[in-house]
C-alpha positions as a printed NumPy array, in Angstrom:
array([[ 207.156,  120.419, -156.292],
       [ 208.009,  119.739, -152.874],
       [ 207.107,  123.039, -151.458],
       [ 203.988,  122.988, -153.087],
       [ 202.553,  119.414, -152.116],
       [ 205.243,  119.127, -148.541],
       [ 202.193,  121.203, -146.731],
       [ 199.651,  118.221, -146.567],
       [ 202.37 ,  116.527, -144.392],
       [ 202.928,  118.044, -140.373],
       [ 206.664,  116.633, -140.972],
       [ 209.09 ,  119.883, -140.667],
       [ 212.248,  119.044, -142.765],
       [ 212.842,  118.223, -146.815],
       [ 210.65 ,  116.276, -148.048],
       [ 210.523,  114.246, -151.637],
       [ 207.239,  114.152, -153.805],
       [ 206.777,  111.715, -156.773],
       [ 206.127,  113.03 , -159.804],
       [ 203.712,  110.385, -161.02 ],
       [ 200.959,  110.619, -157.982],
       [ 202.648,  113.108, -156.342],
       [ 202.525,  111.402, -152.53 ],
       [ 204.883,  113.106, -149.942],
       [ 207.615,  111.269, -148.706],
       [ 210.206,  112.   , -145.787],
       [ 212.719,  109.31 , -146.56 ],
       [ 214.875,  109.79 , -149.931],
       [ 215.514,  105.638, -149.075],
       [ 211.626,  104.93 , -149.428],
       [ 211.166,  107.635, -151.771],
       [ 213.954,  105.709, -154.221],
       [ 211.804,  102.235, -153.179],
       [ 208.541,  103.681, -154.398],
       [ 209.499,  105.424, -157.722],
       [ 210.126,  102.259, -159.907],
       [ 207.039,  100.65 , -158.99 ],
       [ 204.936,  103.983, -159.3  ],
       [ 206.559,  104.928, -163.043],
       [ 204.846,  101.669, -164.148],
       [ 201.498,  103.059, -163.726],
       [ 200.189,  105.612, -165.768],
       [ 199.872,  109.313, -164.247],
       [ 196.181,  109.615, -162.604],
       [ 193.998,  111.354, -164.864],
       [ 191.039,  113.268, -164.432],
       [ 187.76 ,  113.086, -166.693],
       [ 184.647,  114.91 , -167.259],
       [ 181.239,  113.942, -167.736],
       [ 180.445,  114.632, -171.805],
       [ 178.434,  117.378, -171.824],
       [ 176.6  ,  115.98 , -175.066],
       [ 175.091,  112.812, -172.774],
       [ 173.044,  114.582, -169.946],
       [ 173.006,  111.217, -167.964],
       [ 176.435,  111.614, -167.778],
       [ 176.424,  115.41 , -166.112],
       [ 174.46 ,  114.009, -163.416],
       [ 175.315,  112.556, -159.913],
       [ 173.493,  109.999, -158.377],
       [ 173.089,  107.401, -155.583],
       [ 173.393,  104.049, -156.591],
       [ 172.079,  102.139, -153.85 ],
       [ 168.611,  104.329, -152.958],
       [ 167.015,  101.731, -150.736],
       [ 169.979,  102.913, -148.149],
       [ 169.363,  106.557, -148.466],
       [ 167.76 ,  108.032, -145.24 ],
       [ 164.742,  110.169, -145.631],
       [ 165.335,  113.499, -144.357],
       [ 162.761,  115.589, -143.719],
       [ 164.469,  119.247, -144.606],
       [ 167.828,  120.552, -145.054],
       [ 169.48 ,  123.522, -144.893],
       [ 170.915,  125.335, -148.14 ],
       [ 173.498,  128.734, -147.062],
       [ 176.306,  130.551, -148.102],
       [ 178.261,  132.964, -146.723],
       [ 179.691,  136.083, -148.421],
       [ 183.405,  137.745, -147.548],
       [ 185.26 ,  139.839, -149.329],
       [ 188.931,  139.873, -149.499],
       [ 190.333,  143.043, -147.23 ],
       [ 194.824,  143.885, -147.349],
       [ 196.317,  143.816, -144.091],
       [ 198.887,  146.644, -143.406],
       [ 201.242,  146.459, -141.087],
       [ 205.195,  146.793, -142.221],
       [ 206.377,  145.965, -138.97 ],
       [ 206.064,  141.773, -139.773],
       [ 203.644,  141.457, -136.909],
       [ 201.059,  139.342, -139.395],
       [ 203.535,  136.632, -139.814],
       [ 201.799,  132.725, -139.07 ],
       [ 205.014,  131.562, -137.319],
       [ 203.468,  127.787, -137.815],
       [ 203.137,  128.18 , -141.356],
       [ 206.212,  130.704, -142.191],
       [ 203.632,  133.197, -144.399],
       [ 202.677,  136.98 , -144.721],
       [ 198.942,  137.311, -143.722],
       [ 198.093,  140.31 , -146.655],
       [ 194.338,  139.546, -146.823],
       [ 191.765,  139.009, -144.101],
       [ 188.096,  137.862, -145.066],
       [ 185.948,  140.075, -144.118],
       [ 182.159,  138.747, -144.101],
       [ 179.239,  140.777, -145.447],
       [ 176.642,  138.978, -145.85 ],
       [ 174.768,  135.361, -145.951],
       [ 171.659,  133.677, -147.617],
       [ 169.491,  130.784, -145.923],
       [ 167.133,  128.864, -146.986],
       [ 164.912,  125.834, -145.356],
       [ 163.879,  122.82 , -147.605],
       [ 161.311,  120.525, -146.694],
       [ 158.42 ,  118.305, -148.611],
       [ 156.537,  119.255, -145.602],
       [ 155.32 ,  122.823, -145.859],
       [ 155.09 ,  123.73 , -142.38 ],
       [ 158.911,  123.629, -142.235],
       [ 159.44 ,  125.146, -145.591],
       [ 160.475,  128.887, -145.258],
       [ 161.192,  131.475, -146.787],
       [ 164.887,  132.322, -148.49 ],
       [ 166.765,  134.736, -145.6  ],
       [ 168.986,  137.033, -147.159],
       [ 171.183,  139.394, -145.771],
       [ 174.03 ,  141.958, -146.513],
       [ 175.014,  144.525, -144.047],
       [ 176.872,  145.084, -140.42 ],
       [ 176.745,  142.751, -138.052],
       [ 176.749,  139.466, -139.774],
       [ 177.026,  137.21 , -137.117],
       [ 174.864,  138.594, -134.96 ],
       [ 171.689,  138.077, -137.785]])
């Protein structure tokens, strides 16, 4: 557990996790301190809406009279694809992070689209898949 959670911390040696919320610590003394007091608590849980209530499946704003009208957004997404490195000679290795790069993303494409209640800014979706990505 503590190689799997010890990478949200920038601290370089051992490092405990709790098993109940599992927080990072880098102190076995404090580690020891916070264990009793976090075993009395139960575990966090997670919940979904019910997908039989449909007010439930939906996220809202409570307090609308601070919202800020916007007058368009933008809605994209870019596409990659996954693409293996090789190279035997350990040349791809993230020294900071002690791992094998074996994938690079490579991107292919991207979709854009305006949004506005004004139509003079509404456009068009802009979709594209091809060479030169970034330059489009």
């Amino acid at each position: 557990m503590s190689r799997l959670v010890a990478g949200r911390t920038n601290y370089q040696h051992n490092t405990h996790v709790c098993n109940y919320c599992l927080q990072p610590f880098t102190s076995k003394p404090i580690f020891d301190r916070h264990v009793p007091n976090c075993q009395r608590h139960s575990p966090q849980e997670v919940r979904y809406p019910n997908s039989q209530n449909p007010k439930e499946c939906v996220t809202e704003f409570p307090n609308k009279a601070a919202r800020f009208r916007i007058p368009f957004y933008l809605v994209c997404d870019f596409e990659s694809f996954l693409s293996p490195i090789h190279n035997d000679d350990g040349a791809d290795v993230d020294a900071v992070k002690a791992t094998n790069l074996i994938d690079e993303h490579r991107v292919c494409g991207f979709a854009c689209h305006r949004v506005s209640e004004y139509p003079e800014y509404q456009t068009d979706p802009v979709v594209y898949s091809g060479p030169d990505v970034r330059e489009k």
